[in-house]
C-alpha positions as CSV (number, residue, x, y, z in Angstrom):
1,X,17.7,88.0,44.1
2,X,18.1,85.4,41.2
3,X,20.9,85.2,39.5
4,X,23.0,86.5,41.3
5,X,26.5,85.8,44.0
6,X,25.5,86.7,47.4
7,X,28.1,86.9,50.7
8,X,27.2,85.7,53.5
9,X,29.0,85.4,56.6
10,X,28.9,81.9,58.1
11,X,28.4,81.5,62.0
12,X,29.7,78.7,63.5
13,X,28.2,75.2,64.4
14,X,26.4,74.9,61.4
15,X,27.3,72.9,57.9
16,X,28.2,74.7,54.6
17,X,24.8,73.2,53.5
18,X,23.1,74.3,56.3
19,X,23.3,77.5,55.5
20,X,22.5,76.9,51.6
21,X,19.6,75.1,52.7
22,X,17.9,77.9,54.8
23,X,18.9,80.6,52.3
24,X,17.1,78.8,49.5
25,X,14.4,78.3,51.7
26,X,13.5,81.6,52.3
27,X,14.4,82.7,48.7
28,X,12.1,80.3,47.5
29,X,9.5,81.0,50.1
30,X,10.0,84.7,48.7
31,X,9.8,84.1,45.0
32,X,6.7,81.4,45.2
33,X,8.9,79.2,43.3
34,X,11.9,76.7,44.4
35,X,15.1,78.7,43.5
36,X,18.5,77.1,42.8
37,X,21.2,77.7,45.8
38,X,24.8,76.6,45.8
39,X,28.0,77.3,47.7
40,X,31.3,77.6,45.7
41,X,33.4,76.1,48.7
42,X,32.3,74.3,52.0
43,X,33.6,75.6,55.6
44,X,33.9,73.4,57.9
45,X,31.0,73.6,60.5
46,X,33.4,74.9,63.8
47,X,34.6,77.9,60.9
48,X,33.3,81.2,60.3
49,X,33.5,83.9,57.6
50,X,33.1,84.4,54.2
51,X,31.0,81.6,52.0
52,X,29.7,82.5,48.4
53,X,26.6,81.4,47.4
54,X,25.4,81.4,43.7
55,X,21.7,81.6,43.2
56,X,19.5,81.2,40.3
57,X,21.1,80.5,37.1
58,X,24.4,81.7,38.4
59,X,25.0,78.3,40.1
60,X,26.2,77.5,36.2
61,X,29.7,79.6,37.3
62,X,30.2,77.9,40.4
63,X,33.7,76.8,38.8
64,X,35.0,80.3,38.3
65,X,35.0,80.2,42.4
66,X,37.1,77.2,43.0
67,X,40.5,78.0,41.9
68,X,40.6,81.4,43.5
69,X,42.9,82.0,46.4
70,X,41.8,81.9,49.7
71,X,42.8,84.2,53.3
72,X,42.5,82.8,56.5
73,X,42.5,83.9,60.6
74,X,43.1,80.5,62.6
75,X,44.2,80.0,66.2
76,X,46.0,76.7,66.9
77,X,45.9,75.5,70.2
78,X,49.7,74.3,70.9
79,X,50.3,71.6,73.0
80,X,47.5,69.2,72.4
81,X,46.5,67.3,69.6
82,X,42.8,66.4,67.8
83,X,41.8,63.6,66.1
84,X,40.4,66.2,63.3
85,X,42.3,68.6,63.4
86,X,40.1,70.8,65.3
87,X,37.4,71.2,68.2
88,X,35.1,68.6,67.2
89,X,37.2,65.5,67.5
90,X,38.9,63.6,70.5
91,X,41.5,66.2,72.4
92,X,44.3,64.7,73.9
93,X,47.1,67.0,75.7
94,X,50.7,66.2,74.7
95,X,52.9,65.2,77.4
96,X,55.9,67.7,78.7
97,X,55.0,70.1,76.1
98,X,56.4,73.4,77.0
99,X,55.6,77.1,76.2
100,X,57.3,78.2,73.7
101,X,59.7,81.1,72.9
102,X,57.7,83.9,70.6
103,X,60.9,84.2,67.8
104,X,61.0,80.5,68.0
105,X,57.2,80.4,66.9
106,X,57.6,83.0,64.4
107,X,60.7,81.5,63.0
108,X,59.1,78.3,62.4
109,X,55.7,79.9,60.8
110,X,57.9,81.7,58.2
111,X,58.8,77.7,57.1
112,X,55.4,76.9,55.9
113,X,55.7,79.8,53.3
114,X,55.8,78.9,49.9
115,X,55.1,75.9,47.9
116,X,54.4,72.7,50.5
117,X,53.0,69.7,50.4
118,X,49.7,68.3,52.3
119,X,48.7,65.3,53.1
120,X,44.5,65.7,52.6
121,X,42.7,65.3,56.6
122,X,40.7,62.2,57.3
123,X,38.1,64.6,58.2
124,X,37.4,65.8,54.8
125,X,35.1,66.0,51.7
126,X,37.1,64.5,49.5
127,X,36.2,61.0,48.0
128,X,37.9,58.1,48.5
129,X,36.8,55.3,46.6
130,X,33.7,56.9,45.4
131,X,33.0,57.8,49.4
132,X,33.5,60.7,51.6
133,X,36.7,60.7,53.6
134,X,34.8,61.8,56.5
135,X,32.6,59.0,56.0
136,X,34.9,56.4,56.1
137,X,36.6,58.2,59.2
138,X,33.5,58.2,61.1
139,X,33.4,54.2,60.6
140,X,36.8,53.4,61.8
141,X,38.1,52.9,58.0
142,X,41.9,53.5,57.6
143,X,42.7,55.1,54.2
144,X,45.6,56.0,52.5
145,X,44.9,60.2,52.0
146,X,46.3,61.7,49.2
147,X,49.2,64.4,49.5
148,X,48.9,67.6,47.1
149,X,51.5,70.2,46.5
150,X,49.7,73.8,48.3
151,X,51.1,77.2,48.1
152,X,51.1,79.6,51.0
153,X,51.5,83.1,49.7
154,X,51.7,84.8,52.9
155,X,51.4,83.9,56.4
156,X,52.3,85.7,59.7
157,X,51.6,85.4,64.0
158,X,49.4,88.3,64.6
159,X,48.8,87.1,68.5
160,X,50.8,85.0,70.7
161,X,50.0,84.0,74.7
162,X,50.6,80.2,75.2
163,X,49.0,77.8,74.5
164,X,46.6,80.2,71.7
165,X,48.8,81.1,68.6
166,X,47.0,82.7,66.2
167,X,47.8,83.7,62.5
168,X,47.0,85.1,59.3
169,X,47.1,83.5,55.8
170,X,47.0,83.7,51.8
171,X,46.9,80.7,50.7
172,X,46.0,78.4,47.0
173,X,42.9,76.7,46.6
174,X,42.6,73.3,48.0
175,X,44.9,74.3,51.2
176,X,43.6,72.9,54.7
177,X,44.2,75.7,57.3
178,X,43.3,72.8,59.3
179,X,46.8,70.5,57.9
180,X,48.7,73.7,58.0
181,X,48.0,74.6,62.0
182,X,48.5,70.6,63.1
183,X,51.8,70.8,60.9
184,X,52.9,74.2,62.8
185,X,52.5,72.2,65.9
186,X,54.4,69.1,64.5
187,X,57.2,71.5,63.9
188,X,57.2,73.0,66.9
189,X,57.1,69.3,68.6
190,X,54.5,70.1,71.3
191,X,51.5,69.6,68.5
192,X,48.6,71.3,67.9
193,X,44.9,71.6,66.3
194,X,42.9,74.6,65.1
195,X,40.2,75.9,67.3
196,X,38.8,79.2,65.8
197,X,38.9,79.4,61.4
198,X,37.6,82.5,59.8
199,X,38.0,82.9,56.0
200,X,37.9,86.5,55.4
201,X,38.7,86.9,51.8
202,X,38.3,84.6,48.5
203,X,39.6,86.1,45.7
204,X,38.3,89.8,45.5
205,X,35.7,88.9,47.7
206,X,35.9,90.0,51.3
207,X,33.7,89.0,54.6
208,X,33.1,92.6,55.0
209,X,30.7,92.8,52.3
210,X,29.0,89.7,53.5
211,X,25.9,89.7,54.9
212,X,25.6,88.0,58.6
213,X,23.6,84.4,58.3
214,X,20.4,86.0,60.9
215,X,20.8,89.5,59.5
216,X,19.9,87.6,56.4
217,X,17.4,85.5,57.4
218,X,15.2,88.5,59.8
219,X,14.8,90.4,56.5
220,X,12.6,87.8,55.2
């Protein structure tokens, strides 16, 4: 087991170190020795799918992982917005929003392909300041997030009853399915937040070949 990339498939309501923690618990339990664990790209805890772990000495190529594109399943709740941009923050329904045509909804997706730009979520890792945006979220500190330039490579409606819209997408490293579902909604003027995230592919690497978190865990 050391040295090596192993896929594991992330349940939800659990932390992208939660789940490196327990593996490297067992794996070190296993080899009588503590044995290096790392993740090459968090999820947030509500997500599910596809999270690479590097163990042994192959946490040293952790950044051949971080640039490689990324494909998504989200379903965006329309008509309500979240103070995160998903279930775990404060939900509050939008007023007079409407159900919406689907041609209108697919129309509108198809906008979002290509080159965009992003303004980085409160709710996020990334460090303000030397500090975790998150951090500084969770204590009521405004900050000025930065905006990056994202590229979706592909993105299409594969369901549809109102309020649940859900879709599939490629998209560049660094994008926040997250942004990209609250901007949908912000388009479509009724708002919206994700409330289901799977990643099911980075790079050549797909969630089919990954091994469930408890399957993982029982064989040890």
């Amino acid at each position: 087991m050391e040295d090596e990339i192993l896929l594991i498939d992330k349940p939800d309501k659990m932390s992208s170190f939660g789940v490196v923690a327990r593996v490297r618990r067992v794996l070190s339990q296993k080899a009588g020795k503590k044995v290096k664990v790392g993740h090459t790209g968090t999820l947030d805890p509500f997500a599910t799918g596809l999270l690479i772990l590097l163990v042994g000495k192959g946490t040293k190529k952790s950044g051949e992982f971080l640039k490689l594109d990324k494909k998504y399943e989200a379903t965006i709740r329309l008509g309500a917005k979240s103070t995160t941009g998903d279930p775990e923050g404060e939900i509050t329904a939008v007023e007079d929003a409407q159900e919406i045509d689907l041609e209108v909804i697919k129309k509108v997706v198809q906008e979002f392909r290509g080159k965009i730009k992003q303004r980085v979520p409160q709710y996020s890792a990334v460090k303000i300041n030397g500090q975790r945006a998150y951090k500084l979220a969770r204590e009521g500190k405004e900050v000025e997030m930065p905006v990056r330039e994202v590229e979706v490579y592909d993105i299409e409606v594969i369901d549809y009853a109102w309020p649940e819209l859900k879709i599939a997408c490629h998209v560049s490293s660094g994008t926040y399915v997250r942004t990209l579902g609250e901007d949908i909604g912000e388009k479509l003027g009724v708002g919206g937040y994700l409330t289901s995230l799977r990643r099911t592919e980075v790079g050549e690497y797909k969630v089919g070949d990954a091994t469930k978190l408890e399957e993982f865990l029982g064989g040890f």
